[in-house]
C-alpha positions as CSV (number, residue, x, y, z in Angstrom):
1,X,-3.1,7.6,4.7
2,X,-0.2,9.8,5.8
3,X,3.2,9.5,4.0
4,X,6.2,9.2,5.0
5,X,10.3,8.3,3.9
6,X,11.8,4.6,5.2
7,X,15.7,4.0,5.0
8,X,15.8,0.4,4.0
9,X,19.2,-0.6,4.0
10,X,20.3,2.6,2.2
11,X,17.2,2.5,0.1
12,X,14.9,5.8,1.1
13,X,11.6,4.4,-0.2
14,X,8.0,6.3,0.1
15,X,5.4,4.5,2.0
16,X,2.0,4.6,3.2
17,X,1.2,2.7,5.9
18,X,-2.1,2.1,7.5
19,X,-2.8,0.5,11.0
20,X,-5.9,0.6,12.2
21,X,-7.6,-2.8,12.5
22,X,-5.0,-4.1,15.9
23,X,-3.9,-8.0,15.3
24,X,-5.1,-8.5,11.6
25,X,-2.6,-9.2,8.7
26,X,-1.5,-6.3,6.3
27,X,-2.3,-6.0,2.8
28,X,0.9,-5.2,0.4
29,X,0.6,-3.6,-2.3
30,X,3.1,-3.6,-5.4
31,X,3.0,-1.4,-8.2
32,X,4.0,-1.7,-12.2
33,X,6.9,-1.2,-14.0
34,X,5.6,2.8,-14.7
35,X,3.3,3.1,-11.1
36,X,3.6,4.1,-8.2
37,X,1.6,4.3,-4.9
38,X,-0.5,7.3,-5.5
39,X,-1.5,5.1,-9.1
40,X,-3.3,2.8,-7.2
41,X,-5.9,5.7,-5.9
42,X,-8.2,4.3,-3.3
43,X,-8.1,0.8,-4.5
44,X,-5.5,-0.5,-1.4
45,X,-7.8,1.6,1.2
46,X,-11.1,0.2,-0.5
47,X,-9.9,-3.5,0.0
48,X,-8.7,-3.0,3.4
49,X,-11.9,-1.7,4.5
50,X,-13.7,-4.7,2.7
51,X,-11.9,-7.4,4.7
52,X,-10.7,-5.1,8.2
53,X,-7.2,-5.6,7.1
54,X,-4.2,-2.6,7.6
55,X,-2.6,-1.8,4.9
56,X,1.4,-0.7,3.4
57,X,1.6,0.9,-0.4
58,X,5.0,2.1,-1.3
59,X,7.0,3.1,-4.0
60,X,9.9,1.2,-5.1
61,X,13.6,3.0,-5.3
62,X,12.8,5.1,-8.2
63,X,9.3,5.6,-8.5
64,X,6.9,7.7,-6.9
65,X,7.9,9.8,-3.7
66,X,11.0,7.5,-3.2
67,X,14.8,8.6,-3.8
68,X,15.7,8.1,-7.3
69,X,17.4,4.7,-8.5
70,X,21.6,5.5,-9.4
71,X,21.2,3.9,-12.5
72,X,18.9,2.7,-14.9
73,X,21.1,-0.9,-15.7
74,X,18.9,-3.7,-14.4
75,X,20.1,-6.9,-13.8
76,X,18.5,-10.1,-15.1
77,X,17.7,-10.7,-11.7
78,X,16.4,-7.2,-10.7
79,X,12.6,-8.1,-9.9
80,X,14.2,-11.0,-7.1
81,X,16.5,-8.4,-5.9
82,X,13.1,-6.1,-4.9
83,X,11.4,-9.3,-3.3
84,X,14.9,-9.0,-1.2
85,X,14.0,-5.3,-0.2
86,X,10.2,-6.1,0.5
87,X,11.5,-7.9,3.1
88,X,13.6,-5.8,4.6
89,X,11.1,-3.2,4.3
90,X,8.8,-5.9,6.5
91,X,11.4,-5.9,9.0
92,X,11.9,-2.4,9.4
93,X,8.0,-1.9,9.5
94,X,8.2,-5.0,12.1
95,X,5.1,-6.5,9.9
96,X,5.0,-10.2,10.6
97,X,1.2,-11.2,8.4
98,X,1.1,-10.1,4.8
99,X,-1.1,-11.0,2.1
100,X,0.1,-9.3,-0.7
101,X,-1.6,-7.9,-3.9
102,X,0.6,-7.2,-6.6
103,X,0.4,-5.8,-10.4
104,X,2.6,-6.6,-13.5
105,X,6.3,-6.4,-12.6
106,X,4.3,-5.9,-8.5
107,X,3.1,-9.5,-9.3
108,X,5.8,-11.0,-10.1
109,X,8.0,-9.4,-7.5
110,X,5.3,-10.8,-4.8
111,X,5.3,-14.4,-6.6
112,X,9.3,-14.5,-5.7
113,X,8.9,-12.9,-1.9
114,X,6.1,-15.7,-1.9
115,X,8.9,-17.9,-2.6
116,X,11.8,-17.1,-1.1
117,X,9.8,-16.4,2.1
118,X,7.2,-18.7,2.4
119,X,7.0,-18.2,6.1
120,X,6.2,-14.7,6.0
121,X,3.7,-14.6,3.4
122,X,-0.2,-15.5,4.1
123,X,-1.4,-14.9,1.0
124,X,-0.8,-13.6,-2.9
125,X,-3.1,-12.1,-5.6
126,X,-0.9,-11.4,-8.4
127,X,-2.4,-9.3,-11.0
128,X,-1.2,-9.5,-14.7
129,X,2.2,-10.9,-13.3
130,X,4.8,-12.8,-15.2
131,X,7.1,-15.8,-14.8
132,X,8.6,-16.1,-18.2
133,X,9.1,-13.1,-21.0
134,X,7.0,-13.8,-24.2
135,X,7.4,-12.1,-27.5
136,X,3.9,-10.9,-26.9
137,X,5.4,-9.3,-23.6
138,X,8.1,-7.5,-25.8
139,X,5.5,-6.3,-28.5
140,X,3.8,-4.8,-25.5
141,X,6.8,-2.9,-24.1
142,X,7.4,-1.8,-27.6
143,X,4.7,-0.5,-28.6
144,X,4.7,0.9,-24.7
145,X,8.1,2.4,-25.5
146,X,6.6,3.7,-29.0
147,X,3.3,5.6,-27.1
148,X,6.3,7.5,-24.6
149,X,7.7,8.6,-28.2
150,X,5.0,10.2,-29.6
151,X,2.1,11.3,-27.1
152,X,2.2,12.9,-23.7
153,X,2.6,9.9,-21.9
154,X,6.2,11.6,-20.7
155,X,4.1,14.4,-19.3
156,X,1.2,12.5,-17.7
157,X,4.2,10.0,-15.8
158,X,5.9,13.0,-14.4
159,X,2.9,14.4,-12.4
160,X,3.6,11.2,-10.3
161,X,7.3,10.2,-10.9
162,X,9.0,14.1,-11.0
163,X,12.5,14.1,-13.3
164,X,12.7,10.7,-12.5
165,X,10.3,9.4,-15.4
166,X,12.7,9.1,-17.7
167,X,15.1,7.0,-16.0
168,X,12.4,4.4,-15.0
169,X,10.8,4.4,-18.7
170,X,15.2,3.6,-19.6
171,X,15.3,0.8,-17.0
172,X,11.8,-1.0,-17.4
173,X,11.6,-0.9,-21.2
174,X,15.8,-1.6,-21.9
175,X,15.9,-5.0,-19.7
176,X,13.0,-5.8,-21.2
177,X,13.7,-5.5,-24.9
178,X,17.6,-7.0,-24.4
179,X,18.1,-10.1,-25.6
180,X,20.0,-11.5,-22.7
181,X,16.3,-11.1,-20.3
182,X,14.7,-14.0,-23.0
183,X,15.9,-16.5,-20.8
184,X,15.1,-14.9,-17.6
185,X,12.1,-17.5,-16.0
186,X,11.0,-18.0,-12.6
187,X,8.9,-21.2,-12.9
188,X,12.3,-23.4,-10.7
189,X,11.0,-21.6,-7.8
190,X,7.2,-21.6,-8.0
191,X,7.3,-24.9,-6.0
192,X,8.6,-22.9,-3.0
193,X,5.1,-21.2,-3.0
194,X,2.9,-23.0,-0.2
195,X,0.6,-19.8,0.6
196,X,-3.1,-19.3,-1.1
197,X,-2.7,-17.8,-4.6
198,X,-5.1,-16.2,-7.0
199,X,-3.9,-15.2,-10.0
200,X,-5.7,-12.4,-12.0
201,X,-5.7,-11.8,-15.7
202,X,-8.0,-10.0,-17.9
203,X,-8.3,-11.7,-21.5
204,X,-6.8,-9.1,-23.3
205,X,-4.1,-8.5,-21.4
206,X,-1.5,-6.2,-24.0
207,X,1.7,-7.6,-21.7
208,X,1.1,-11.7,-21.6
209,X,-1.0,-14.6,-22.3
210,X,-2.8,-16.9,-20.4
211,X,0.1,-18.8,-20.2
212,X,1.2,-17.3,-17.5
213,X,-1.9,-17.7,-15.4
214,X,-2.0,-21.8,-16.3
215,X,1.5,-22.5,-15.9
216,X,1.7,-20.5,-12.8
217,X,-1.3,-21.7,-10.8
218,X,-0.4,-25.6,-12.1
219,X,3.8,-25.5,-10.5
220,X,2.7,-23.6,-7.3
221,X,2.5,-25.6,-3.7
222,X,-0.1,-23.8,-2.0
223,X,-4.1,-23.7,-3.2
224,X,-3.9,-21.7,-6.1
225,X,-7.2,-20.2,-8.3
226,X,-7.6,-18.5,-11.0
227,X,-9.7,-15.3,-12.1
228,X,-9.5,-14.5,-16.2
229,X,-11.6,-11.7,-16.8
230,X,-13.2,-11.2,-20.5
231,X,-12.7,-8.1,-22.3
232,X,-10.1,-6.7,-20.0
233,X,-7.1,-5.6,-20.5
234,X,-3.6,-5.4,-18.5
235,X,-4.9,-3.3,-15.2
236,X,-8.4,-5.4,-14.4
237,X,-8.3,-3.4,-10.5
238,X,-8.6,0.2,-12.8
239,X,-10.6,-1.2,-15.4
240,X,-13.4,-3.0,-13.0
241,X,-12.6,-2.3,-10.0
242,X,-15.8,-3.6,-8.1
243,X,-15.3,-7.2,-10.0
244,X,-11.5,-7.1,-8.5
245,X,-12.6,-6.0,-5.6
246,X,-15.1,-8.5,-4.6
247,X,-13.5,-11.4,-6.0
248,X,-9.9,-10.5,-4.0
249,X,-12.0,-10.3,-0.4
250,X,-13.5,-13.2,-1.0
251,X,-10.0,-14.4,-1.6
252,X,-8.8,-13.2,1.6
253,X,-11.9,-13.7,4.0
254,X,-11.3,-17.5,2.7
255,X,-7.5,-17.1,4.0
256,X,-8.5,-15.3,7.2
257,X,-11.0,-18.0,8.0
258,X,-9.0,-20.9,7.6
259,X,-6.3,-19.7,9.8
């Protein structure tokens, strides 16, 4: 898929963009806090093939190919602020059928667009996502933070993320580990969600526990399923991809046929 620049209200974000299956939904896909879209590989290409669906993979104002962010402050509210630009970014694109797959911080950004805008979303697989923070979760961002510290992670990030890496590292792991995000929770809107869900998890998951899978699926509007995944960890669509893969076109072949 070619590349190109979007202004998005200001924003210049990256994209890849994929139409080649005329009248069939898109597939979204939303990266981590520390990915972008060429982190994903041929995963987003892979699924579209399996269930003839286009597909959109961007990166998010700092990541990737995209302009860089002007700070690295987040607010609490930052990941509902991105479900905010999604959309624009659909209306730019003039995308009106999504089903959208995201991971981590992508999951939870696609369980709020689910929310917010129930009428534009088909579908959601939300990988790994979160709706509450955990002192698991912060364990996992500090011992991320730790790793950055004192191996080459810094070097490996910048062949995707250029002098921007260190900014994003700043703003993903300092809202995280501030004490005013412990309150920050989501589950008041996961009533909003009336589209199919399946939420995936692997069962060692270094960033949450199943807690966020159960209490997710259980507050949620729409038909919602589960898929926990033994002796994975937090990126199950790197780690077994076939597995993901097969289980998440199922998912949508069952959304496409009831429609």
């Amino acid at each position: 898929m070619e590349g190109r620049i979007v202004d998005v209200k200001g924003q210049k974000l990256y994209i890849e963009y994929n139409q080649v299956f005329k009248n069939r939904p898109t597939l979204v896909f939303l990266h981590d806090s520390l990915g972008c879209t060429q982190l994903w590989r041929d995963f987003p290409s892979e699924l579209g093939k399996a269930v003839q669906c286009n597909v959109l993979v961007y990166d998010r104002l700092g990541y990737g190919k995209s302009f860089p962010m002007p700070t690295h402050e987040r607010k609490n509210s930052y990941m509902e602020a991105e479900a905010d630009v999604l959309n624009d970014l659909l209306d730019v694109l003039k995308i009106d059928k999504v089903i959208l797959f995201g991971h981590s911080d992508g999951g939870t950004i696609a369980l709020i667009m689910a929310a917010k805008y129930p009428g534009s979303v088909n579908g959601v697989i939300c990988e790994a996502g979160h709706i509450f923070v955990e002192d698991f979760t912060i364990k996992g961002v500090k011992d991320a933070l730790e790793t950055y510290k004192t191996t080459n992670l810094p070097e490996r990030l910048a062949k995707y993320h250029g002098d921007k890496t260190e900014m994003l590292v700043k703003a993903w792991t300092e809202i995280w580990l501030s004490d005013r995000f412990k309150t920050w929770n989501i589950e008041q809107i996961l009533k909003n969600i009336t589209a199919p869900l399946l939420f995936i998890q692997g069962e060692n998951d270094e960033y949450g526990t199943l807690d966020q899978v159960e209490r997710t699926v259980s507050q949620v509007n729409g038909k919602a399923e589960k898929f926990i995944i033994p002796n994975v960890g937090h990126t199950p669509h790197k780690e077994v991809p076939g597995m993901v893969l097969e289980k998440a076109a199922g998912f949508i072949n069952s959304i496409l046929k009831s429609e």
